[in-house]
C-alpha positions as CSV (number, residue, x, y, z in Angstrom):
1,X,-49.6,-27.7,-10.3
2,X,-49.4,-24.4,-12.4
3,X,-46.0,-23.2,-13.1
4,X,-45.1,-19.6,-15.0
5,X,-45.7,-21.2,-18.4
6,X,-49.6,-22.3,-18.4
7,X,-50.0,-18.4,-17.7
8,X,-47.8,-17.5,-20.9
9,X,-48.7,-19.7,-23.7
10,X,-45.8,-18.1,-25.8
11,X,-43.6,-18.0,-23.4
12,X,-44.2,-21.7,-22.8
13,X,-43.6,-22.7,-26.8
14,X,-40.8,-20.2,-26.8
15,X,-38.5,-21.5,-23.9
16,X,-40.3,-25.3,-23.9
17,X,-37.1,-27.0,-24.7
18,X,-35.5,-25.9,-21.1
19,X,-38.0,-28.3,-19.3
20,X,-36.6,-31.0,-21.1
21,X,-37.4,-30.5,-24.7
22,X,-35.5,-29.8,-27.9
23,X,-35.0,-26.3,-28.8
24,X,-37.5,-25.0,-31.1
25,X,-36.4,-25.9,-34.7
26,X,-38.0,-22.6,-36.9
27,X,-36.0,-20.6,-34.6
28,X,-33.4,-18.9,-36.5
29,X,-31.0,-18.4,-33.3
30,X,-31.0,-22.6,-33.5
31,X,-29.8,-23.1,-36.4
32,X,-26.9,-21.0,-36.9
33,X,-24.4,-23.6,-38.0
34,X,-25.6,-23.4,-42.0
35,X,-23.0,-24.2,-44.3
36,X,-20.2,-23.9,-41.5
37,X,-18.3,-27.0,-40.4
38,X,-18.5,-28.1,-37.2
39,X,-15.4,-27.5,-35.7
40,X,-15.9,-23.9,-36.9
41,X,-19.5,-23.4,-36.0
42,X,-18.2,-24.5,-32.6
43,X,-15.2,-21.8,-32.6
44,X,-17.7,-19.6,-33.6
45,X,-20.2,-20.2,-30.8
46,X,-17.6,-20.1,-28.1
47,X,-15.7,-16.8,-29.2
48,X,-19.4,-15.2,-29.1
49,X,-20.4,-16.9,-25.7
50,X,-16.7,-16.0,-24.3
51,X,-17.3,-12.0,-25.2
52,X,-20.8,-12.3,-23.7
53,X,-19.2,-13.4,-20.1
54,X,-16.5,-11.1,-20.8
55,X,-18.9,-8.2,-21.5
56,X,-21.2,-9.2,-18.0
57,X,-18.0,-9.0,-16.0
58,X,-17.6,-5.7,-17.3
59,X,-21.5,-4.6,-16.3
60,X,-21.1,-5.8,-13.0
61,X,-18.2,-4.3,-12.4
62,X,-19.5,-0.9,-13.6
63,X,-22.7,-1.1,-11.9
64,X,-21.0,-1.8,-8.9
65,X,-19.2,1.2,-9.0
66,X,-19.9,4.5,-6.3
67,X,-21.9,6.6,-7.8
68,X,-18.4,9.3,-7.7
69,X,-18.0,7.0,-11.2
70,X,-21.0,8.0,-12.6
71,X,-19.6,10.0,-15.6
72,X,-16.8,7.5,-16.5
73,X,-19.4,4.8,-16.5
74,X,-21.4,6.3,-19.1
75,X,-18.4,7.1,-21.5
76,X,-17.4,4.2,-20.7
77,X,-20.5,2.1,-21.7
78,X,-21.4,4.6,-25.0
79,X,-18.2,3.6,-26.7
80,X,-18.8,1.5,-29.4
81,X,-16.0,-1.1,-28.7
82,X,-16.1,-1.9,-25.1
83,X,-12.8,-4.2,-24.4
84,X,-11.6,-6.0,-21.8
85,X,-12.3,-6.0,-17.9
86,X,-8.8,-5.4,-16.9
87,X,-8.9,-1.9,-19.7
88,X,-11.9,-0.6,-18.3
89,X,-10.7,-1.0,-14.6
90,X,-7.3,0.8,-16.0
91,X,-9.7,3.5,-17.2
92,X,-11.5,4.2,-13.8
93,X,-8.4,3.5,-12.0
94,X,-6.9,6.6,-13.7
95,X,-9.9,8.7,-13.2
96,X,-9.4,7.9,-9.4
97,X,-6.0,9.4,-9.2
């Protein structure tokens, strides 16, 4: 049977580790931890992947927005610090009123 990867040989030796397979080891993103200690390189990881969840609430919540919200959602989304959900739906709550 052919799946996606035997049609994209680097996709297959890129992403071979989620069919059951180790990530690939001379892939910088892997190996992260360096000199850091566990415990912190764990810290680390989860404060990143936390602010990445956070940051795809906030997307979907724009996106999902009329498109009334256009112009808010641009300033919104070309500020360089883009915060919590709960601030950006004060933000467009205010523009509403």
């Amino acid at each position: 049977m052919n799946t996606i990867y035997s049609y994209f040989p680097q996709m297959n030796k890129k992403f071979s580790h989620i069919k059951g397979g180790a990530p690939p080891r001379d892939d910088p993103k892997f190996e992260m931890q360096g000199i850091l200690l566990v415990t912190k390189y764990y810290r680390t990881l989860n404060e990143l992947w936390i602010k990445l969840v956070e940051r795809g609430r906030i997307f979907k919540f724009l996106y999902g927005l009329n498109s009334k919200y256009d112009p808010i959602q641009v300033q919104i989304i070309g500020k360089k610090n883009i915060h919590s959900l709960f601030e950006i739906f004060s933000i467009v709550q205010d523009e509403e009123t």
